[in-house]
HTML snippet that shows the backbone in 3Dmol.js (N, CA, C, O; Angstrom):
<script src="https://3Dmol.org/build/3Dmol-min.js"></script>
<div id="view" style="width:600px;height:400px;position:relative"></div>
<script>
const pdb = `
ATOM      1  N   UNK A   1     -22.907 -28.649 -57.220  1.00  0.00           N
ATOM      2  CA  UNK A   1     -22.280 -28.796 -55.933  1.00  0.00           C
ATOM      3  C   UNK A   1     -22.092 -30.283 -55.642  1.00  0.00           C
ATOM      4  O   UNK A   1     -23.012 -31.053 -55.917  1.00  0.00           O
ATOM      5  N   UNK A   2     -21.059 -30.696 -55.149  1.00  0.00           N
ATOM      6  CA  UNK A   2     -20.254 -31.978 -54.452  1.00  0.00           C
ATOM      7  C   UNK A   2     -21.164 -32.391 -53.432  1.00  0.00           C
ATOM      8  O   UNK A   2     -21.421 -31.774 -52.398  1.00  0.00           O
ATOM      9  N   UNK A   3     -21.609 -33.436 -53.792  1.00  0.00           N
ATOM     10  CA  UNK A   3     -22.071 -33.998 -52.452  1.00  0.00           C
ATOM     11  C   UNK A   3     -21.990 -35.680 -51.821  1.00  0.00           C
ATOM     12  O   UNK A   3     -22.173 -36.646 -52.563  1.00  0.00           O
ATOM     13  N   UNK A   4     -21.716 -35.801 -50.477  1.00  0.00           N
ATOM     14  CA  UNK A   4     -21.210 -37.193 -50.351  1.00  0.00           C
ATOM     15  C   UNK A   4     -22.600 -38.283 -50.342  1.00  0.00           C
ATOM     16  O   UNK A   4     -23.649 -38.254 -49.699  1.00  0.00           O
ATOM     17  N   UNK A   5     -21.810 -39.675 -51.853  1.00  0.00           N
ATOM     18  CA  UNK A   5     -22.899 -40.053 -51.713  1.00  0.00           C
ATOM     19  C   UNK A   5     -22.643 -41.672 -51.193  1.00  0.00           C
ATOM     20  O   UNK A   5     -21.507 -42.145 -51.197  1.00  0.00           O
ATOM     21  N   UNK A   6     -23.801 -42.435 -50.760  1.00  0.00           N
ATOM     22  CA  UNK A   6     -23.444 -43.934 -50.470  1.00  0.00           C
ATOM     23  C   UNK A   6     -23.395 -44.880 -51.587  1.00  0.00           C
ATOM     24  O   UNK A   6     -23.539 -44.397 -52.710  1.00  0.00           O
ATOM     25  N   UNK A   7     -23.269 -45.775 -51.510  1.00  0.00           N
ATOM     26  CA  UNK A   7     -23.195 -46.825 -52.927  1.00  0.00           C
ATOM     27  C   UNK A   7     -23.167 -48.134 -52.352  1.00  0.00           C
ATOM     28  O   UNK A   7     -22.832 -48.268 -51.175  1.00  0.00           O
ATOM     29  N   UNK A   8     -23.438 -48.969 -52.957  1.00  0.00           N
ATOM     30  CA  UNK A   8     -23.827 -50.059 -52.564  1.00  0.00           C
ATOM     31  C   UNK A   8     -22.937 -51.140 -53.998  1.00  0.00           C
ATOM     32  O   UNK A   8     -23.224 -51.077 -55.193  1.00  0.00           O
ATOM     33  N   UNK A   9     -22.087 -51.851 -53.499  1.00  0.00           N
ATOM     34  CA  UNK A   9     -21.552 -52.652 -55.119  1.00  0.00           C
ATOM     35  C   UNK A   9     -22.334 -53.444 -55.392  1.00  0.00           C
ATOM     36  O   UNK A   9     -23.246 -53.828 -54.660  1.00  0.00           O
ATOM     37  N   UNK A  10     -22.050 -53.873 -56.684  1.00  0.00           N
ATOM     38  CA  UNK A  10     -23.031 -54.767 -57.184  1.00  0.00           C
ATOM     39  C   UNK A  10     -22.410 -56.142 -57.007  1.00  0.00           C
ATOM     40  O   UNK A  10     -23.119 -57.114 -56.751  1.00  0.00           O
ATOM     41  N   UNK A  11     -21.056 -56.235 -57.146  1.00  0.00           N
ATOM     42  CA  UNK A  11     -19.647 -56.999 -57.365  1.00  0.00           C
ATOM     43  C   UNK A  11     -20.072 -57.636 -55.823  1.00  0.00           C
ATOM     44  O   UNK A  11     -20.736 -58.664 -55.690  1.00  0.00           O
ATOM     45  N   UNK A  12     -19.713 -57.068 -55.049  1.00  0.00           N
ATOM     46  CA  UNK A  12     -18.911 -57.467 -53.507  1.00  0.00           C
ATOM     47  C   UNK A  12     -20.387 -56.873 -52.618  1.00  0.00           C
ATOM     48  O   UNK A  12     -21.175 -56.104 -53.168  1.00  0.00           O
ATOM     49  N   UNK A  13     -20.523 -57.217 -51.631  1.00  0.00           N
ATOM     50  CA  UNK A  13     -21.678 -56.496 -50.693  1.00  0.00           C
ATOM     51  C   UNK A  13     -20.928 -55.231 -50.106  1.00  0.00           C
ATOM     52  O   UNK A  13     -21.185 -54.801 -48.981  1.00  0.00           O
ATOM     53  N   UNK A  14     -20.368 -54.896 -50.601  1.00  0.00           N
ATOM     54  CA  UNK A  14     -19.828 -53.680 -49.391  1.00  0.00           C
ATOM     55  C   UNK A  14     -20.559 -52.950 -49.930  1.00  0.00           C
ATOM     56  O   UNK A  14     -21.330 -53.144 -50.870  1.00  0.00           O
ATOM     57  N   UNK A  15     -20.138 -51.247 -48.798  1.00  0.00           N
ATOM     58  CA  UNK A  15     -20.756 -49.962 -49.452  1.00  0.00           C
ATOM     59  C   UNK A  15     -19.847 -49.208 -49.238  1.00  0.00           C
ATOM     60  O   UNK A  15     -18.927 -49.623 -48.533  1.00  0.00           O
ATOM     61  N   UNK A  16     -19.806 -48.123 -49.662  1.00  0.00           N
ATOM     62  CA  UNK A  16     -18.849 -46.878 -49.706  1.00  0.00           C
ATOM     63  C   UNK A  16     -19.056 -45.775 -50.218  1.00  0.00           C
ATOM     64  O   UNK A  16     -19.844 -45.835 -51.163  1.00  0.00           O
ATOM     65  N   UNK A  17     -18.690 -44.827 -49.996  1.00  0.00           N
ATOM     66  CA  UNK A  17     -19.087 -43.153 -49.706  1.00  0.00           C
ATOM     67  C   UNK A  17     -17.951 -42.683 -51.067  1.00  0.00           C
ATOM     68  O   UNK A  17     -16.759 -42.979 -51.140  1.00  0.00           O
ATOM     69  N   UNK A  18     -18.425 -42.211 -51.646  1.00  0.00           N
ATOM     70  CA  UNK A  18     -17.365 -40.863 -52.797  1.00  0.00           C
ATOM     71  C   UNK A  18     -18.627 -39.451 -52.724  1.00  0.00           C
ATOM     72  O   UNK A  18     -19.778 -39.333 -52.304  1.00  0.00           O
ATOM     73  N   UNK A  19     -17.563 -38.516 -53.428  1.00  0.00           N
ATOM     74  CA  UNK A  19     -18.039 -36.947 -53.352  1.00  0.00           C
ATOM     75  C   UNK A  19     -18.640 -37.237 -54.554  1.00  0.00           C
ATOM     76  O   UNK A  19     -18.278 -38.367 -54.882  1.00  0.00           O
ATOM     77  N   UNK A  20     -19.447 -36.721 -55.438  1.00  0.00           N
ATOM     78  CA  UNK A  20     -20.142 -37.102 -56.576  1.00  0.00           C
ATOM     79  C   UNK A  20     -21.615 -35.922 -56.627  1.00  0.00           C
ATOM     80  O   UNK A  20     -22.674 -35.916 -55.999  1.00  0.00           O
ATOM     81  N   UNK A  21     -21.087 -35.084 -57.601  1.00  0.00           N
ATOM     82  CA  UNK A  21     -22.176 -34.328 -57.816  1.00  0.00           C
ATOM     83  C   UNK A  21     -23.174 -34.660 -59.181  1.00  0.00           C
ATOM     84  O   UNK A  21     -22.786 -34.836 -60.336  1.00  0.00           O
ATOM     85  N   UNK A  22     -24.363 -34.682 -58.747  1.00  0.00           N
ATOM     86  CA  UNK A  22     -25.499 -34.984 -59.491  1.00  0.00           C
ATOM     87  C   UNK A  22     -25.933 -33.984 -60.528  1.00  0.00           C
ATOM     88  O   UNK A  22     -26.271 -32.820 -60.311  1.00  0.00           O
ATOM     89  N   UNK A  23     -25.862 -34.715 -61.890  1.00  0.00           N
ATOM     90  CA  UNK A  23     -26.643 -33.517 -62.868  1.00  0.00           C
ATOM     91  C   UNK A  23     -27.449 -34.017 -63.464  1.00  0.00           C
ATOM     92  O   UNK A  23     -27.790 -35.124 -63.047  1.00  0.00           O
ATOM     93  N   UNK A  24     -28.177 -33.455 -64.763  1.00  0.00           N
ATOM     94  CA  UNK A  24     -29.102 -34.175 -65.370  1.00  0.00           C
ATOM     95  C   UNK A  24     -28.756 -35.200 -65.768  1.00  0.00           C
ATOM     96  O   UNK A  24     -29.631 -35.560 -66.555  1.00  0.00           O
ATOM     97  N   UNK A  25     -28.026 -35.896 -65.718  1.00  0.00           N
ATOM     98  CA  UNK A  25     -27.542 -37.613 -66.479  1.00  0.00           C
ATOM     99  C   UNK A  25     -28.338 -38.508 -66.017  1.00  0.00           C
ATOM    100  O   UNK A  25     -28.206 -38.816 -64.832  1.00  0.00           O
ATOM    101  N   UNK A  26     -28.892 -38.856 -66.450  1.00  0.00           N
ATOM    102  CA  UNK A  26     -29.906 -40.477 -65.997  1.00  0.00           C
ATOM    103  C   UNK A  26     -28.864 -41.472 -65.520  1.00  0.00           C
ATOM    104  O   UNK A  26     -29.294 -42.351 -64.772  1.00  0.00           O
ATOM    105  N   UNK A  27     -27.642 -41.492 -65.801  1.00  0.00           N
ATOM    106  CA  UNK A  27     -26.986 -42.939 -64.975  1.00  0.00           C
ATOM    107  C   UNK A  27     -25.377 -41.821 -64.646  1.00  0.00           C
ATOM    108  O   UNK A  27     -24.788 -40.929 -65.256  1.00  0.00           O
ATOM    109  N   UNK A  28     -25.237 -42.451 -63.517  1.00  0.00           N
ATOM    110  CA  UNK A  28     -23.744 -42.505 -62.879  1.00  0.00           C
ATOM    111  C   UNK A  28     -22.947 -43.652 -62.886  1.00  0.00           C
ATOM    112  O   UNK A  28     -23.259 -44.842 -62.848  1.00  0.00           O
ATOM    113  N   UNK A  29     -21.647 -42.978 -62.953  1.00  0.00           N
ATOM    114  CA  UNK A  29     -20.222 -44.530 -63.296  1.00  0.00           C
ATOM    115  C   UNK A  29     -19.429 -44.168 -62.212  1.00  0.00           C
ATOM    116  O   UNK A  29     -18.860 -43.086 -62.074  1.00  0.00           O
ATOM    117  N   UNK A  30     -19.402 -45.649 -61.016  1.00  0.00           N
ATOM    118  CA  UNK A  30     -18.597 -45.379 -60.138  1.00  0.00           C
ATOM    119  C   UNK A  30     -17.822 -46.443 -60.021  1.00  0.00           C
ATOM    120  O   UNK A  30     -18.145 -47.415 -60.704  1.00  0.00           O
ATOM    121  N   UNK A  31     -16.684 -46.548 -59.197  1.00  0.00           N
ATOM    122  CA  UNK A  31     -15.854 -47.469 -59.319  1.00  0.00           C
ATOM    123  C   UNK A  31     -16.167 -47.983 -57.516  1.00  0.00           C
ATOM    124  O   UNK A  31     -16.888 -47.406 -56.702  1.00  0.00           O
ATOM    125  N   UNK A  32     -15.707 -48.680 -57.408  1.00  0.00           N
ATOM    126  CA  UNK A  32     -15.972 -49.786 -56.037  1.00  0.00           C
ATOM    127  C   UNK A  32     -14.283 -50.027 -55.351  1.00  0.00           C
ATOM    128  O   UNK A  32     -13.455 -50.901 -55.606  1.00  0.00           O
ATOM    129  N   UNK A  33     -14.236 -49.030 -54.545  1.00  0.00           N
ATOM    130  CA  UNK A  33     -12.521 -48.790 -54.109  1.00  0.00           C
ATOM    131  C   UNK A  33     -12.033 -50.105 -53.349  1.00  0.00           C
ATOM    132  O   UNK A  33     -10.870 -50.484 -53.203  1.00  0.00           O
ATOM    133  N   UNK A  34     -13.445 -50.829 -52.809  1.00  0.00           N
ATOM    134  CA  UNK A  34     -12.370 -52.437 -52.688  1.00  0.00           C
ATOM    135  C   UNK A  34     -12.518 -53.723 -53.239  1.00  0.00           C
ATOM    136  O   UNK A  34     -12.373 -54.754 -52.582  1.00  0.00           O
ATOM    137  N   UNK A  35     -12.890 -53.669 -54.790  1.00  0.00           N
ATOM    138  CA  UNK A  35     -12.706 -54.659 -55.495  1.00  0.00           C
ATOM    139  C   UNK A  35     -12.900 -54.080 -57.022  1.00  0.00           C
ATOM    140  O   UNK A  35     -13.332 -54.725 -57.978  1.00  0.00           O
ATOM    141  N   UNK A  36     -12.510 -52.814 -57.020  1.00  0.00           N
ATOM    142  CA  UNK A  36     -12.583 -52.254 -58.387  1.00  0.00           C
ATOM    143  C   UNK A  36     -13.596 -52.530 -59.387  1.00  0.00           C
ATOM    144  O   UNK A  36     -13.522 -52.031 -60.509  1.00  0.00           O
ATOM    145  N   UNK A  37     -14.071 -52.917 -59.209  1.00  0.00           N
ATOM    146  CA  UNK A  37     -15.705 -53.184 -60.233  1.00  0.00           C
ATOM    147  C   UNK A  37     -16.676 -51.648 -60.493  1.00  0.00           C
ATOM    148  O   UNK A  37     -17.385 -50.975 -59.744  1.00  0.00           O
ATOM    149  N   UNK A  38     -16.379 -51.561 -61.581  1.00  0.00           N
ATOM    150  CA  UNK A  38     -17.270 -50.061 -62.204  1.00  0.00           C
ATOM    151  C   UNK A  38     -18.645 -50.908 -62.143  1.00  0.00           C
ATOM    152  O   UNK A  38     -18.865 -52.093 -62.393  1.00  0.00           O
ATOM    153  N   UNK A  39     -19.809 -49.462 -61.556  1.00  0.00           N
ATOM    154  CA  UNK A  39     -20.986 -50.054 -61.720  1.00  0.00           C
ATOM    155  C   UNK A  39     -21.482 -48.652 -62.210  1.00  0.00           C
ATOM    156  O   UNK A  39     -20.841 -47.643 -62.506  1.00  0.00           O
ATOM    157  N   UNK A  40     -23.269 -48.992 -62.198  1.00  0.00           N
ATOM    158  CA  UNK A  40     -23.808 -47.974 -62.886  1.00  0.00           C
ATOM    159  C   UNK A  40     -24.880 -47.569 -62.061  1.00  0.00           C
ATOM    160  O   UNK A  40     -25.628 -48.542 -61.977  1.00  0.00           O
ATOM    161  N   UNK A  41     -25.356 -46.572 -61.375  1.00  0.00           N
ATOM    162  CA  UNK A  41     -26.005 -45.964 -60.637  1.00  0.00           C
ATOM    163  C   UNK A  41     -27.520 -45.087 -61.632  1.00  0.00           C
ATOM    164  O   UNK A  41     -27.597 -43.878 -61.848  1.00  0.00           O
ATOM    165  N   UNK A  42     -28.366 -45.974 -61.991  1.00  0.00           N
ATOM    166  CA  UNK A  42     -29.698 -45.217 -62.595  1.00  0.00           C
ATOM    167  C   UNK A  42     -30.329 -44.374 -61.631  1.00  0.00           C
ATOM    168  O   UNK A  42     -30.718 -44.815 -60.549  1.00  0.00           O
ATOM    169  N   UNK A  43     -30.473 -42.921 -62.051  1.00  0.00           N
ATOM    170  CA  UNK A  43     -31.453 -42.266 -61.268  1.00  0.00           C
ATOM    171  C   UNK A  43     -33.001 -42.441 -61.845  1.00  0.00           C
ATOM    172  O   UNK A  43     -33.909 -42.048 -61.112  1.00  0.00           O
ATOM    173  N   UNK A  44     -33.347 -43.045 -63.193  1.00  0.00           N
ATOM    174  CA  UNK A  44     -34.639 -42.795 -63.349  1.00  0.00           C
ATOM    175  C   UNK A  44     -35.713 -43.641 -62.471  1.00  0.00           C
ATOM    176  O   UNK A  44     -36.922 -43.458 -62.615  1.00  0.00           O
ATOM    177  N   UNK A  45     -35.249 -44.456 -61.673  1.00  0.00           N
ATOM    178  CA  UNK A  45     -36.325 -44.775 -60.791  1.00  0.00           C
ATOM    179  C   UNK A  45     -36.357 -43.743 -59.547  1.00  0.00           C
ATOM    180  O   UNK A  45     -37.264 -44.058 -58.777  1.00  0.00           O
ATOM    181  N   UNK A  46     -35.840 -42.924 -59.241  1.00  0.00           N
ATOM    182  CA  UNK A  46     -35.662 -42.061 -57.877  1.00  0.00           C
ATOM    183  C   UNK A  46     -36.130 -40.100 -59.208  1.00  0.00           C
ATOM    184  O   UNK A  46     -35.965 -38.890 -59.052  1.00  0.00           O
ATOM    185  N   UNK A  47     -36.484 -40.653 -59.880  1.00  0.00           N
ATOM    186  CA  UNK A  47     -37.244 -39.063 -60.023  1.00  0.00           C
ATOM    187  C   UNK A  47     -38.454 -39.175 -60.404  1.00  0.00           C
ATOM    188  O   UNK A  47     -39.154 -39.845 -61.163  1.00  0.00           O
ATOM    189  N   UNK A  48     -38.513 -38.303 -59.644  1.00  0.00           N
ATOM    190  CA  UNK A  48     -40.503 -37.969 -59.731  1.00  0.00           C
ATOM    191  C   UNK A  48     -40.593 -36.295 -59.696  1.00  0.00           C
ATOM    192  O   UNK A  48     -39.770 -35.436 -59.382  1.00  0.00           O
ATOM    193  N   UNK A  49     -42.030 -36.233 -60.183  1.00  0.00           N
ATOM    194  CA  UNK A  49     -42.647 -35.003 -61.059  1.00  0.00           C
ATOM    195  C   UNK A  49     -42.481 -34.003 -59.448  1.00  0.00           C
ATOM    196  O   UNK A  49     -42.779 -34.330 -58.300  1.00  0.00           O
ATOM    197  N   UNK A  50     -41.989 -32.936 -59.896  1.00  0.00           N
ATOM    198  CA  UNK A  50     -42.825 -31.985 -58.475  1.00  0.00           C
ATOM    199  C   UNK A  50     -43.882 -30.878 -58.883  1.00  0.00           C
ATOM    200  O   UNK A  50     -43.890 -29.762 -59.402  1.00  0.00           O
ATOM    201  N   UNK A  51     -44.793 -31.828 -58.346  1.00  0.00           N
ATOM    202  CA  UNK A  51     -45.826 -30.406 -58.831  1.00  0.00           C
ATOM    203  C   UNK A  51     -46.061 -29.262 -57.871  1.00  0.00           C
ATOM    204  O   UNK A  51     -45.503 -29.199 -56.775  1.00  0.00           O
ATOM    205  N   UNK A  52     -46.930 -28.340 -58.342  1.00  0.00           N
ATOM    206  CA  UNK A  52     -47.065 -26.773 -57.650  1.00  0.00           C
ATOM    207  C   UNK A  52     -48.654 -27.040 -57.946  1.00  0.00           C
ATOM    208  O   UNK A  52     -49.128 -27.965 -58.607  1.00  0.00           O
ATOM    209  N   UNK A  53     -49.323 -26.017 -57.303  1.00  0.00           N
ATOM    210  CA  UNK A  53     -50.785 -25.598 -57.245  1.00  0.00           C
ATOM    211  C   UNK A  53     -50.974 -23.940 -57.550  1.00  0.00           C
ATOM    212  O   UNK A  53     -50.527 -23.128 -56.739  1.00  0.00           O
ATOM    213  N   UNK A  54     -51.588 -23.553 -58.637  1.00  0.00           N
ATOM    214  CA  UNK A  54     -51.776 -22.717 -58.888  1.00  0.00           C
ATOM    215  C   UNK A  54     -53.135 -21.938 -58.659  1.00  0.00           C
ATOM    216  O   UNK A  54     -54.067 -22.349 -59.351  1.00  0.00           O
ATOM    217  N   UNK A  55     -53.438 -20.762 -57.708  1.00  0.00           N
ATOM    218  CA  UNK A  55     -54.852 -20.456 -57.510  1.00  0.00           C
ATOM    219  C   UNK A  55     -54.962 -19.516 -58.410  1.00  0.00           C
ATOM    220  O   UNK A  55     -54.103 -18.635 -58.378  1.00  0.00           O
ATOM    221  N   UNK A  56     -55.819 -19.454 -59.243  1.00  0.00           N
ATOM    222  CA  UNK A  56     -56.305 -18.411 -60.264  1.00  0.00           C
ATOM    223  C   UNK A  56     -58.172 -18.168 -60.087  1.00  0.00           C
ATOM    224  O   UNK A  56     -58.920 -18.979 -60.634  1.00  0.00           O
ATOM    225  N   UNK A  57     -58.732 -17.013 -59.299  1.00  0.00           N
ATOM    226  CA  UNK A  57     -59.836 -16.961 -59.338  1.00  0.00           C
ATOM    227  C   UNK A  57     -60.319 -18.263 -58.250  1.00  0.00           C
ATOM    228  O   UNK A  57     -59.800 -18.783 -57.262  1.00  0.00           O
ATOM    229  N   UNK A  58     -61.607 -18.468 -59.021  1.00  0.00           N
ATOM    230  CA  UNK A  58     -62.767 -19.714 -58.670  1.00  0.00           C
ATOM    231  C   UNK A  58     -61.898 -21.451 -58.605  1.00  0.00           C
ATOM    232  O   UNK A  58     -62.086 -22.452 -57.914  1.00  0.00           O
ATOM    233  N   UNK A  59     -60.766 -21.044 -59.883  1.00  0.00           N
ATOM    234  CA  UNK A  59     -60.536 -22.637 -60.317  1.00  0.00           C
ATOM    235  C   UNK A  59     -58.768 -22.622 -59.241  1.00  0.00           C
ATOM    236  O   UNK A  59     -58.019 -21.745 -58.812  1.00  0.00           O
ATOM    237  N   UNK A  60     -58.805 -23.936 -59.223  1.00  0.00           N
ATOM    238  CA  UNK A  60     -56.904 -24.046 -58.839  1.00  0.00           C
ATOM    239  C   UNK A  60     -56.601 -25.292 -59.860  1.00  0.00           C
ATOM    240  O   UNK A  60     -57.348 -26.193 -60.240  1.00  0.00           O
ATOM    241  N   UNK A  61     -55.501 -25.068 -60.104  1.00  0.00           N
ATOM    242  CA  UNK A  61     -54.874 -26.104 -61.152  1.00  0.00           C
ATOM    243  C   UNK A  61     -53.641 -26.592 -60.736  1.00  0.00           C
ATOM    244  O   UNK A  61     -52.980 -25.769 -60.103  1.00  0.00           O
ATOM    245  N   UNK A  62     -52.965 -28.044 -60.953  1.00  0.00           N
ATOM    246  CA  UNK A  62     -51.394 -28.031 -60.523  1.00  0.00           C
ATOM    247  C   UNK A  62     -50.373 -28.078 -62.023  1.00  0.00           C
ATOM    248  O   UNK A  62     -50.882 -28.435 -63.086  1.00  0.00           O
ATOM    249  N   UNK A  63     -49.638 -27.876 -61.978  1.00  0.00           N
ATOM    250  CA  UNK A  63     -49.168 -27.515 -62.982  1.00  0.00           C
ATOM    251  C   UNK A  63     -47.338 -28.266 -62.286  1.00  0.00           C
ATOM    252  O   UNK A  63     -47.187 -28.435 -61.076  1.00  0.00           O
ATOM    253  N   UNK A  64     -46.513 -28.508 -63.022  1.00  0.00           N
ATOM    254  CA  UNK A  64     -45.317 -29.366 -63.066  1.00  0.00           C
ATOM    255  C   UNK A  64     -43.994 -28.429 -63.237  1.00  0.00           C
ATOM    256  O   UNK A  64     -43.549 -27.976 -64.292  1.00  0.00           O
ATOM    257  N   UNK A  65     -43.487 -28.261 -61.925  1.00  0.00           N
ATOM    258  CA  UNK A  65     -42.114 -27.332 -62.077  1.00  0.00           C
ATOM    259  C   UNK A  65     -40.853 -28.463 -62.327  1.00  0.00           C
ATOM    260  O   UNK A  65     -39.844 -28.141 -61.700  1.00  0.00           O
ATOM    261  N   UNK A  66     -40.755 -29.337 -62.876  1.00  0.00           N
ATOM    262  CA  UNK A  66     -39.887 -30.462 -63.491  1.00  0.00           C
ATOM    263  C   UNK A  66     -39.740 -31.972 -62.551  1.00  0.00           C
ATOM    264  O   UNK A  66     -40.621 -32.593 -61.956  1.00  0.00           O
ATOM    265  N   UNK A  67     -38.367 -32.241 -62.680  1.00  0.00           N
ATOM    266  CA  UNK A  67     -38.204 -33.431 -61.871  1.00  0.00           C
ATOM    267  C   UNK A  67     -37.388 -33.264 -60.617  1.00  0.00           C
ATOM    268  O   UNK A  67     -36.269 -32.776 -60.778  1.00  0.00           O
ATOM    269  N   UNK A  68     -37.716 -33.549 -59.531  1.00  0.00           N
ATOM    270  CA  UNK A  68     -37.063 -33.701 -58.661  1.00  0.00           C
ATOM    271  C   UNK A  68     -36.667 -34.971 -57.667  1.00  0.00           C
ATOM    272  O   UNK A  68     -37.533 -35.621 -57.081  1.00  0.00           O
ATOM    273  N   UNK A  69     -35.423 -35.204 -57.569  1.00  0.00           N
ATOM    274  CA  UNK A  69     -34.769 -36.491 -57.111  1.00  0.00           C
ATOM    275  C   UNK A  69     -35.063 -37.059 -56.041  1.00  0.00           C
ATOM    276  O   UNK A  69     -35.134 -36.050 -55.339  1.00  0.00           O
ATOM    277  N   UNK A  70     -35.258 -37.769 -55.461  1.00  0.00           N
ATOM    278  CA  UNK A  70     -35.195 -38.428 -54.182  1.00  0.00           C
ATOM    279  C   UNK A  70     -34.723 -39.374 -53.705  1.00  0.00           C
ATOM    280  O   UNK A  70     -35.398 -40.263 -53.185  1.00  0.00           O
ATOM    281  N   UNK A  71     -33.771 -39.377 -53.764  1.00  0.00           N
ATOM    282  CA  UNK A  71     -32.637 -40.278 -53.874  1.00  0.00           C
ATOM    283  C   UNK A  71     -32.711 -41.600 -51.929  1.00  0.00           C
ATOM    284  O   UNK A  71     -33.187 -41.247 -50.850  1.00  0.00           O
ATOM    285  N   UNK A  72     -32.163 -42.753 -52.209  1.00  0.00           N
ATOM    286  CA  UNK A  72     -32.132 -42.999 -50.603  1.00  0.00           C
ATOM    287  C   UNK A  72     -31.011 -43.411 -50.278  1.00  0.00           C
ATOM    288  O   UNK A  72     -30.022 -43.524 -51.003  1.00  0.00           O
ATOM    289  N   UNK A  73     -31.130 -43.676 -49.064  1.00  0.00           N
ATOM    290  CA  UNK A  73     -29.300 -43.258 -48.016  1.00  0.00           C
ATOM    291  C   UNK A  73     -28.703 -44.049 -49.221  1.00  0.00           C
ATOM    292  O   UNK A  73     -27.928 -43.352 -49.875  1.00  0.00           O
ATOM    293  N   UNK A  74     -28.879 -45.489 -49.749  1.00  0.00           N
ATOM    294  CA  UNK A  74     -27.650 -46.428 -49.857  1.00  0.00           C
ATOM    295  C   UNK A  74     -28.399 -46.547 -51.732  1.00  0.00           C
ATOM    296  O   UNK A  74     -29.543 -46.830 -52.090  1.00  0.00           O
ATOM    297  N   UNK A  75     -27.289 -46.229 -52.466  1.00  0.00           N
ATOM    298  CA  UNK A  75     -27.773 -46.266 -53.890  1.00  0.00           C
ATOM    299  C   UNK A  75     -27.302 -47.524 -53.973  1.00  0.00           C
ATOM    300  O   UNK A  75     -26.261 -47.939 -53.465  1.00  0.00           O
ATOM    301  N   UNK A  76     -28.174 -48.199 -54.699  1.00  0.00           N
ATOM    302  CA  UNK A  76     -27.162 -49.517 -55.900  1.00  0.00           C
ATOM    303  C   UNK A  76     -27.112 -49.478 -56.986  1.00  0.00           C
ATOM    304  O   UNK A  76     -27.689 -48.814 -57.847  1.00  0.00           O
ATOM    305  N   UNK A  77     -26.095 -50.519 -56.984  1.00  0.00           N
ATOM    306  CA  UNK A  77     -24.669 -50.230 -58.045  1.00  0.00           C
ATOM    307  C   UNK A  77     -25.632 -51.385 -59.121  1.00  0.00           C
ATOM    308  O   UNK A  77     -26.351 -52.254 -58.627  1.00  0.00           O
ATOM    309  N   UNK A  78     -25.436 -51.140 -61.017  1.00  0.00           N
ATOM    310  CA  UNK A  78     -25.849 -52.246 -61.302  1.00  0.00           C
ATOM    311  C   UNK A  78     -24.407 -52.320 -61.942  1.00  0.00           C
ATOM    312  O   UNK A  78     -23.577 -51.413 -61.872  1.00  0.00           O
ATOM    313  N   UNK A  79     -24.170 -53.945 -62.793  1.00  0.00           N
ATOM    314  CA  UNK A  79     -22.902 -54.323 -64.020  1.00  0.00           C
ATOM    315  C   UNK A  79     -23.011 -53.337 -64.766  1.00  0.00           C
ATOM    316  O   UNK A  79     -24.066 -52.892 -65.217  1.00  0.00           O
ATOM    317  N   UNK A  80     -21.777 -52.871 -64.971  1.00  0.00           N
ATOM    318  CA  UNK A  80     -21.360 -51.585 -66.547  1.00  0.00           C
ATOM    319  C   UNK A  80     -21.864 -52.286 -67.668  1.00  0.00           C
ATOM    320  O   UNK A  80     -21.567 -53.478 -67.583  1.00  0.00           O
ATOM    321  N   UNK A  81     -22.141 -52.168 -68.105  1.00  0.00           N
ATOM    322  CA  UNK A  81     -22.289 -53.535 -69.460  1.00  0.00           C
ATOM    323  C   UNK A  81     -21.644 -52.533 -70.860  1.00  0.00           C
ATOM    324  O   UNK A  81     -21.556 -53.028 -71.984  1.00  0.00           O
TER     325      UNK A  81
END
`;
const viewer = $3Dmol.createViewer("view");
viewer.addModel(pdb, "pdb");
viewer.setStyle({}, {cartoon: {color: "spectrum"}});
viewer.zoomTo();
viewer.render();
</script>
């Protein structure tokens, strides 16, 4: 699913909004609509583990249902290289 995201250039200080749906890709390629500069958007600093707690008996254990994103309002942009 499409969702609107912020961006921050790396080029120019502005920011700006595109539709951009998130999948497993560790980096996003966006372009910067007022000075055209492609940048690169890393998610691996914005995912972290989500764990669960499992009660079985006497013991509880947590156990890891994958990664989940947490992205914040204004992403930055790094150089395409």
């Amino acid at each position: 699913m499409k969702k609107r995201f912020q961006f921050k250039c790396w080029n120019c200080p502005r920011t700006y909004t595109l539709f951009r749906e998130i999948t497993d890709e560790q980096e996003l390629i966006v372009a910067c609509p007022y000075c055209t500069a492609e940048g690169v958007v890393k998610l691996d600093p914005f995912r972290k583990k989500k764990p669960i707690s499992l009660v079985r008996g006497e013991q509880t254990a947590e156990a890891s249902l994958g990664d989940e994103l947490q992205l914040p309002d204004i992403l930055p942009t790094q150089k395409r290289e």
